[in-house]
BAKOLMAR-561833 format. One record per residue (C-alpha): residue number from 1; x negated, y, z negated; residue in one letter. Coordinates in steps of 0.1 Angstrom, whole numbers, plus 5000, padded with zeros to 4 digits. Layout:
REM BAKOLMAR-561833
> n/u/v/w/res
> NUM/X/Y/Z/A
...
This chain:
REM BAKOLMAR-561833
> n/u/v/w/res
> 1/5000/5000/5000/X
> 2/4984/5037/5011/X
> 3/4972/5053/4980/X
> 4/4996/5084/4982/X
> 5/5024/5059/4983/X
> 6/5012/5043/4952/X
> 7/5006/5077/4932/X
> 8/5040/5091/4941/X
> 9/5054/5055/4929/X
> 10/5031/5052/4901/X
> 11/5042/5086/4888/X
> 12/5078/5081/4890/X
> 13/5088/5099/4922/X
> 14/5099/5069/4944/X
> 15/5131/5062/4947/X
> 16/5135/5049/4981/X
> 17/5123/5045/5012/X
> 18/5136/5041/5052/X
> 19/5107/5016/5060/X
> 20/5076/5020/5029/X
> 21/5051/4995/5045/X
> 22/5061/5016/5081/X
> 23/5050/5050/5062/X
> 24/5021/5034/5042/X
> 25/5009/5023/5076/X
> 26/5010/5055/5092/X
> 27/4997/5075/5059/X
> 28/4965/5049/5065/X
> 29/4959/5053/5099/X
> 30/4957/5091/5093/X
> 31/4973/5130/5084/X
> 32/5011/5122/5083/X
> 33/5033/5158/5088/X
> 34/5057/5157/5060/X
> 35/5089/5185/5049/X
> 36/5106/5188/5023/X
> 37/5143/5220/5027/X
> 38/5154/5239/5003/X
> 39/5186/5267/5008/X
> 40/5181/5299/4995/X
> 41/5216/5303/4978/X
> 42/5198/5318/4947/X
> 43/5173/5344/4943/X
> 44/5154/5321/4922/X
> 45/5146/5281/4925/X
> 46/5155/5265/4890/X
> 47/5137/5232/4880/X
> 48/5156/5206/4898/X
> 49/5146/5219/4928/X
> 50/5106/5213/4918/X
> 51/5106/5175/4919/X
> 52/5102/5168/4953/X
> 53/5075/5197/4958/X
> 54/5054/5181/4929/X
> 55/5058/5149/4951/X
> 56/5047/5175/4982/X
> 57/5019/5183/4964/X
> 58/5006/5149/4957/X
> 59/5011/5142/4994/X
> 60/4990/5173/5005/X
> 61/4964/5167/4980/X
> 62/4963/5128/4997/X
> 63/4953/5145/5033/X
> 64/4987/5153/5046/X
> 65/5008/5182/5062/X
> 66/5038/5198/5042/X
> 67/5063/5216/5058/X
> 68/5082/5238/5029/X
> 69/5113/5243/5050/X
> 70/5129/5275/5037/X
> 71/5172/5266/5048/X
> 72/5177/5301/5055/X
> 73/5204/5287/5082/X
> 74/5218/5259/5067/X
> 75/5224/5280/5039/X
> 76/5248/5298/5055/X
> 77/5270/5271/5057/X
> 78/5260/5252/5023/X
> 79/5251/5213/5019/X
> 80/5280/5193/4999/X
> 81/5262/5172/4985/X
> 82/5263/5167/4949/X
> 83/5286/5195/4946/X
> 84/5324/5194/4936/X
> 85/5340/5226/4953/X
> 86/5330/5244/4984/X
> 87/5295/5268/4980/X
> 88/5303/5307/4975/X
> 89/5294/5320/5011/X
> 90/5265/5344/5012/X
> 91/5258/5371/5033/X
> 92/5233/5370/5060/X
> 93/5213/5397/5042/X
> 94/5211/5384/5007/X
> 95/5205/5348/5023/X
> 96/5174/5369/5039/X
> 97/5163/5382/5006/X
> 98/5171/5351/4985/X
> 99/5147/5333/5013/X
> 100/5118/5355/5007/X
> 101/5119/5352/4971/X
> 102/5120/5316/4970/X
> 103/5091/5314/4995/X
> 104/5070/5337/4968/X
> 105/5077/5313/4941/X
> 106/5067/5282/4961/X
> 107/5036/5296/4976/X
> 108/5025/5303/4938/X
> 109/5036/5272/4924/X
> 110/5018/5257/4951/X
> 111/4984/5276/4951/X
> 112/4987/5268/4911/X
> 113/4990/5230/4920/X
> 114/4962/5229/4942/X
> 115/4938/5245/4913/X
> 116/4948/5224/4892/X
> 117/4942/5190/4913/X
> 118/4905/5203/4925/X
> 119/4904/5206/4882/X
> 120/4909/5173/4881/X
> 121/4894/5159/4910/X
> 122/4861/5173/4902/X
> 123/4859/5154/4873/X
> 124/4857/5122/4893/X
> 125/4842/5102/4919/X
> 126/4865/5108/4943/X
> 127/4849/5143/4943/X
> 128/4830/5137/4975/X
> 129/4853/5121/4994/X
> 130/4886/5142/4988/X
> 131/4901/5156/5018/X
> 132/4927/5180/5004/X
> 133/4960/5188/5035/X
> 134/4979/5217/5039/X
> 135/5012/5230/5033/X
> 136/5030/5258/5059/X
> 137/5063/5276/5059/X
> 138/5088/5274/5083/X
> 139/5125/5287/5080/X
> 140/5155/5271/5099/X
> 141/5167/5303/5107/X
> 142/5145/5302/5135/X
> 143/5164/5276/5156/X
> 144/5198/5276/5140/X
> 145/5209/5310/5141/X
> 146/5214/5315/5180/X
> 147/5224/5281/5190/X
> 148/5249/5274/5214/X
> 149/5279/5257/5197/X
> 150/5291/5237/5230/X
> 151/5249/5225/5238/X
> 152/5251/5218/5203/X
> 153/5278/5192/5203/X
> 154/5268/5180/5235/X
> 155/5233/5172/5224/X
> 156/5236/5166/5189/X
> 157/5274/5162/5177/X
> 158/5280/5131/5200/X
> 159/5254/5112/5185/X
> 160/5270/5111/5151/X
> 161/5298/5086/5141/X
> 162/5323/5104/5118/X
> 163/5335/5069/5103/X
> 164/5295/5065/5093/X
> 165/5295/5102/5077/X
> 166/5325/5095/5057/X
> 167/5305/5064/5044/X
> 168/5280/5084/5027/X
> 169/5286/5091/4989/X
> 170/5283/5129/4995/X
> 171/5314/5132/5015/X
> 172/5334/5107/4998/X
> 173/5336/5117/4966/X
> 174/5342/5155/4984/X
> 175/5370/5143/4999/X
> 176/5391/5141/4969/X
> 177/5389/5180/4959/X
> 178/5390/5190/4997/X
> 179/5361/5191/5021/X
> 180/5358/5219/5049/X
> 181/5352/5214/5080/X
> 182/5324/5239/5083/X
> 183/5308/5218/5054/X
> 184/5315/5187/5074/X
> 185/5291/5201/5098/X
> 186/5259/5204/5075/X
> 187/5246/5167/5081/X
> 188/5245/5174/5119/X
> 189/5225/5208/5111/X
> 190/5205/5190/5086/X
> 191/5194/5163/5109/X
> 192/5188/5190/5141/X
> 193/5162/5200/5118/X
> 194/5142/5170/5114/X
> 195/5144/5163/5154/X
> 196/5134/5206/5156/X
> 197/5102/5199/5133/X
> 198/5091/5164/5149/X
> 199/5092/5184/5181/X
> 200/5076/5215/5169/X
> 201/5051/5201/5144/X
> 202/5050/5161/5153/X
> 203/5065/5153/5119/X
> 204/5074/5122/5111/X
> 205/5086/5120/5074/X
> 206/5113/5138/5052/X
> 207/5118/5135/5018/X
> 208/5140/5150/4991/X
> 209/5162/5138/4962/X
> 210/5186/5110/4959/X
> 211/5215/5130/4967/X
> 212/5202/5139/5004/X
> 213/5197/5102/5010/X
> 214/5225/5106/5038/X
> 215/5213/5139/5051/X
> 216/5172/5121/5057/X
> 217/5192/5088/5074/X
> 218/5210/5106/5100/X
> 219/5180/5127/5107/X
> 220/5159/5096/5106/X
> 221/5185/5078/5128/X
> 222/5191/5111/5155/X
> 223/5149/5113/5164/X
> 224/5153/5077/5164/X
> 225/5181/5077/5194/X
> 226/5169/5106/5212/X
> 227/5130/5111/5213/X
> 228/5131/5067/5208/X
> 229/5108/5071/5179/X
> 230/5105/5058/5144/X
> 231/5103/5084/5114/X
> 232/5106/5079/5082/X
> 233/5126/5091/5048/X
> 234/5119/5089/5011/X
> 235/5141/5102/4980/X
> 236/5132/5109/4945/X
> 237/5151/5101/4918/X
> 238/5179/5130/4901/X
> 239/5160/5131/4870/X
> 240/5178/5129/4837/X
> 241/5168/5133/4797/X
> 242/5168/5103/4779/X
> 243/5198/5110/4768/X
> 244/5216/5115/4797/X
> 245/5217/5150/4804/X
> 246/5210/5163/4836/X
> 247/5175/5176/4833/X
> 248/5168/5209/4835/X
> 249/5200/5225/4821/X
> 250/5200/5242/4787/X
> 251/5228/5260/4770/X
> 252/5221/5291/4790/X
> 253/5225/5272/4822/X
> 254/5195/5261/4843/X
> 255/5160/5268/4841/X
> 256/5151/5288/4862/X
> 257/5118/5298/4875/X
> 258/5121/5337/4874/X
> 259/5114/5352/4840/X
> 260/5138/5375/4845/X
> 261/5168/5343/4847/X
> 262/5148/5327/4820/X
> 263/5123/5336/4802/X
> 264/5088/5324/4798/X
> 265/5088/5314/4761/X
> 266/5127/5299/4771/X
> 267/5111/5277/4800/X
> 268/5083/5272/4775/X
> 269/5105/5259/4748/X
> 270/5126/5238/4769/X
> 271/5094/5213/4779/X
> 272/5084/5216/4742/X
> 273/5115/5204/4730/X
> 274/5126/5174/4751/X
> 275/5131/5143/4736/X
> 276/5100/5119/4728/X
> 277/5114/5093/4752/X
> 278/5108/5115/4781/X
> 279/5075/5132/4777/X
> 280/5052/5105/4792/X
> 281/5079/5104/4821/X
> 282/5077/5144/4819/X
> 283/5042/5146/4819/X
> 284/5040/5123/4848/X
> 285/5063/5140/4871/X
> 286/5057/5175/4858/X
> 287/5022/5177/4856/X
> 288/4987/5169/4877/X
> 289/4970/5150/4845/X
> 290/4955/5120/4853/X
> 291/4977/5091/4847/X
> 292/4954/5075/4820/X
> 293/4954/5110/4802/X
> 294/4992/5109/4800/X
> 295/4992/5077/4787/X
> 296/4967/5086/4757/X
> 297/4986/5116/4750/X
> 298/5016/5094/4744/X
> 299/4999/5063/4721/X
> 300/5020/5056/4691/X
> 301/4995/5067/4669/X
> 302/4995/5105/4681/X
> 303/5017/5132/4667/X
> 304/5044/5135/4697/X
> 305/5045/5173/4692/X
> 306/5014/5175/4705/X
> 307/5020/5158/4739/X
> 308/5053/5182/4743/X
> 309/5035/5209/4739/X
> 310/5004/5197/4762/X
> 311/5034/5190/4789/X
> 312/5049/5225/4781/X
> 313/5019/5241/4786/X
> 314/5013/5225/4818/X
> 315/5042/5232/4834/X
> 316/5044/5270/4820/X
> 317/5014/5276/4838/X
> 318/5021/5255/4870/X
> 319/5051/5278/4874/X
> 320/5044/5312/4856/X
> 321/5005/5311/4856/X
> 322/4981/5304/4826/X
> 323/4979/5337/4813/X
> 324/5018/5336/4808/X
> 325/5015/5296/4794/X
> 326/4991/5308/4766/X
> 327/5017/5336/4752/X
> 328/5042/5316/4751/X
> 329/5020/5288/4731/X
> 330/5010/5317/4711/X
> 331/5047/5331/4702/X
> 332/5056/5292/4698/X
> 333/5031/5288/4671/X
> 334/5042/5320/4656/X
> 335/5081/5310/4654/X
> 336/5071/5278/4643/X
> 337/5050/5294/4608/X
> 338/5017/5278/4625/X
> 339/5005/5315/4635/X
> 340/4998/5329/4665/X
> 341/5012/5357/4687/X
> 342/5049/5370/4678/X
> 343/5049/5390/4713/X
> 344/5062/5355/4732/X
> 345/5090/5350/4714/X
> 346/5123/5366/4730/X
> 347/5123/5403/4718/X
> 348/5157/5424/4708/X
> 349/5154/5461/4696/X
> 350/5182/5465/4668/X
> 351/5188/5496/4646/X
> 352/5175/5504/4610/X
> 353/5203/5518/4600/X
> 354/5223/5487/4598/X
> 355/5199/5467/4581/X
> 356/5197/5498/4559/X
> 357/5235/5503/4553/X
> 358/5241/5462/4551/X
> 359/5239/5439/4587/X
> 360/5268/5411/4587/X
> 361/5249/5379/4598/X
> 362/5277/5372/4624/X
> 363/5270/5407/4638/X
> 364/5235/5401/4633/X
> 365/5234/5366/4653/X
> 366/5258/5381/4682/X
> 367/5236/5414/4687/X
> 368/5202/5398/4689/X
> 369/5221/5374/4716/X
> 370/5220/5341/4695/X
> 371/5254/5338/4697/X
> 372/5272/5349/4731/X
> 373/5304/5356/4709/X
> 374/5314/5364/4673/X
> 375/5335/5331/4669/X
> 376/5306/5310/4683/X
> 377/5283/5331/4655/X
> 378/5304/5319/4628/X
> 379/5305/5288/4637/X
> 380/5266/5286/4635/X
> 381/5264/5298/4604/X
> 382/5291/5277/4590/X
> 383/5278/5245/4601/X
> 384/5242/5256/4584/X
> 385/5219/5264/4619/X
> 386/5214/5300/4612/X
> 387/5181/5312/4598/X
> 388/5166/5345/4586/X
> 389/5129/5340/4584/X
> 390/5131/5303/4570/X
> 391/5161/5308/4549/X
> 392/5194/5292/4561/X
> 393/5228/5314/4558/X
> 394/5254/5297/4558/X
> 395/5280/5318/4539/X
> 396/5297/5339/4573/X
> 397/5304/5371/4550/X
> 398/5261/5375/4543/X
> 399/5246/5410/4544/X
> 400/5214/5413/4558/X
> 401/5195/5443/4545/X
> 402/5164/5464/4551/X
> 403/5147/5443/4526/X
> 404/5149/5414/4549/X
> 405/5122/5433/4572/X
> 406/5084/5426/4574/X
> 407/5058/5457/4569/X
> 408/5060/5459/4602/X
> 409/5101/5462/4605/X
> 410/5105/5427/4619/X
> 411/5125/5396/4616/X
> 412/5123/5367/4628/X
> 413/5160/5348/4639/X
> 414/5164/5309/4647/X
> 415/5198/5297/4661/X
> 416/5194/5253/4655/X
> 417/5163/5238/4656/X
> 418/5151/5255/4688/X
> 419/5166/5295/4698/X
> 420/5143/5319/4683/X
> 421/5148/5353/4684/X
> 422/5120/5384/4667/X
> 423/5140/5416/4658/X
> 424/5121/5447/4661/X
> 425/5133/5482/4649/X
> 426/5141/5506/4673/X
């Protein structure tokens, strides 16, 4: 099996696979051109989005091309899949500005990955021989946006069996809240783009998660019935928490990769806090470690709060850079009592003059954003998960006063084990 087949696989990111020993064959024999889409219905990518470009990266570090396809076209229709209700149509010009946005945060993501691989390669023998790929940009845009809807059919549409489409898990479980027909068409689009990049590019494989296993088949099978060429498809698994939960989402929604959606001590936290089951699996898929270096970090006879916070750190700077991943570390220790920089943690200016004429915890929790409502305040304190400094309130009609500051006019807030908040006075 070819090496990059066996990382990606070893590492958790295989799920499956049009023809493997096909692919390994052709990764051995030499540069494979790979892409991997992604619609720019956000202005931000969150971290469910990342798992197929760490595979990407893995791939381009093995000697192969990445195409990070930017859906800038498709997205103007909106893929199906996986959802339950039709996409909120975008306009043209936020689509545009979304797309270059996205593009930012992938090319830094990826120059961050390609450090930190050379980091690790150049502690090994493989030093010498390392021939590191390349990843481009191209946007879908390009070919979709001016295409002729009759040449389209003709070309494309007759080559797809709607009986086979309706077979695919996307569409049928669409079907029961209503499916439109303009979403109906996204496979076809989808699938134009893999035949537009073998043609442009030469490239041969697509991958993606498990929910676009339809999309990557009828791509695989259109090239297949009109150039009379075998490519290839591979899917990575949706990745959940051991517990169940869809990875990635937090009670503020998803983590996203813009500090300004969430921020850097949030995303921090997040990885810092999973559950022990999942930090060798996290660490795996999340970081560039070696493997044997995940697996020490993870023996039974190490603290697991180390390894989290390893993995956090990692991935913080993967996404936001190291500068940004050690002030988070810093403001973690400092909520945490173990020192360290209180600048990280989440920052809300409040007023003196309610600590000084008497601050009502509920008032308190729901100002510094710890609690979206007053009801939802109340009930933290009530059910014993709000803190002032290290003292737990649990009595909803507590008055918080001046007294309660530092020297410096601080506080420190926790909401549960995990939301911290640092008060300043403005």
């Amino acid at each position: 099996m070819n090496t990059a087949i066996v990382t990606l696989k070893e590492r958790g990111f295989l799920s499956q696979c049009t023809n493997t020993e096909g692919l390994s064959a052709a990764m051995d024999s030499g540069q494979v051109t790979f892409y991997i889409g992604v619609d720019p219905t956000a202005p931000s990518l969150h971290i469910g989005h990342m798992v197929p470009f760490f595979a990407l990266s893995h791939l381009v570090h093995a000697g192969h091309k990445g195409i990070c396809l930017i859906g800038a076209g498709t997205a103007r229709i909106g893929d199906p899949s996986g959802k339950t209700e039709t996409r909120k149509i975008l306009s043209y010009e936020t689509l545009d500005e979304n797309a270059a946005l996205v593009s930012r945060q992938l090319n830094y993501f990826l120059a961050n990955t390609a450090a930190a691989d050379a980091a690790v390669v150049a502690k090994t023998a493989a030093a010498a021989s390392k021939k590191s790929g390349e990843h481009i940009f191209a946007n879908n845009k390009d070919w979709l946006a001016n295409l002729n809807y009759i040449d389209f059919l003709r070309e494309i549409g007759s080559h797809f069996s709607v009986n086979r489409m309706l077979s695919f898990e996307a569409y049928k479980q669409r079907l029961e809240q209503g499916l439109s027909f303009l979403e109906f068409n996204y496979q076809l689009l989808q699938s134009y783009d893999y035949l537009e990049l073998f043609r442009r590019y030469g490239n041969t494989l697509q991958i993606g998660g498990d929910d676009q296993w339809g999309n990557i088949v009828a791509g695989v099978d259109l090239i297949r019935r009109i150039e009379g060429k075998e490519v290839f498809g591979m899917t990575f698994p949706l990745v959940t928490t051991s517990d169940g939960k869809k990875m990635g989402k937090t009670e503020k929604g998803a983590l996203f990769l813009d500090p300004a959606m969430t921020s850097t001590y949030d995303f921090f936290q997040y990885w810092r806090n999973v559950p022990d089951a999942d930090t060798k699996r996290f660490l795996l898929m999340f970081t560039f470690l070696p493997a044997e270096e995940c697996e020490k970090l993870c023996t039974a006879e190490k603290n697991p709060n180390e390894a989290k916070e390893r993995l956090a750190w990692e991935i913080t700077a993967l996404i936001h850079g190291k500068d940004e991943a050690d002030k988070a570390l810093a403001g973690a220790k400092a909520a945490f009592g173990g020192g360290g920089n209180r600048d990280a943690i989440p920052t809300v200016s409040l007023s003196r003059s309610k600590f000084e004429t008497g601050y009502n915890i509920v008032d308190l929790f729901t100002d510094a954003g710890l609690a979206a409502t007053k009801s939802e305040a109340r009930r933290l304190v009530e059910q014993g998960g709000a803190f002032v400094g290290n003292e737990s309130i649990s009595d909803v009609k507590a008055i918080i006063g001046a007294d309660a500051l530092d020297a410096a006019g601080e506080l420190v807030l926790r909401a549960g084990k995990k939301r911290y908040c640092r008060v300043v006075i403005g």
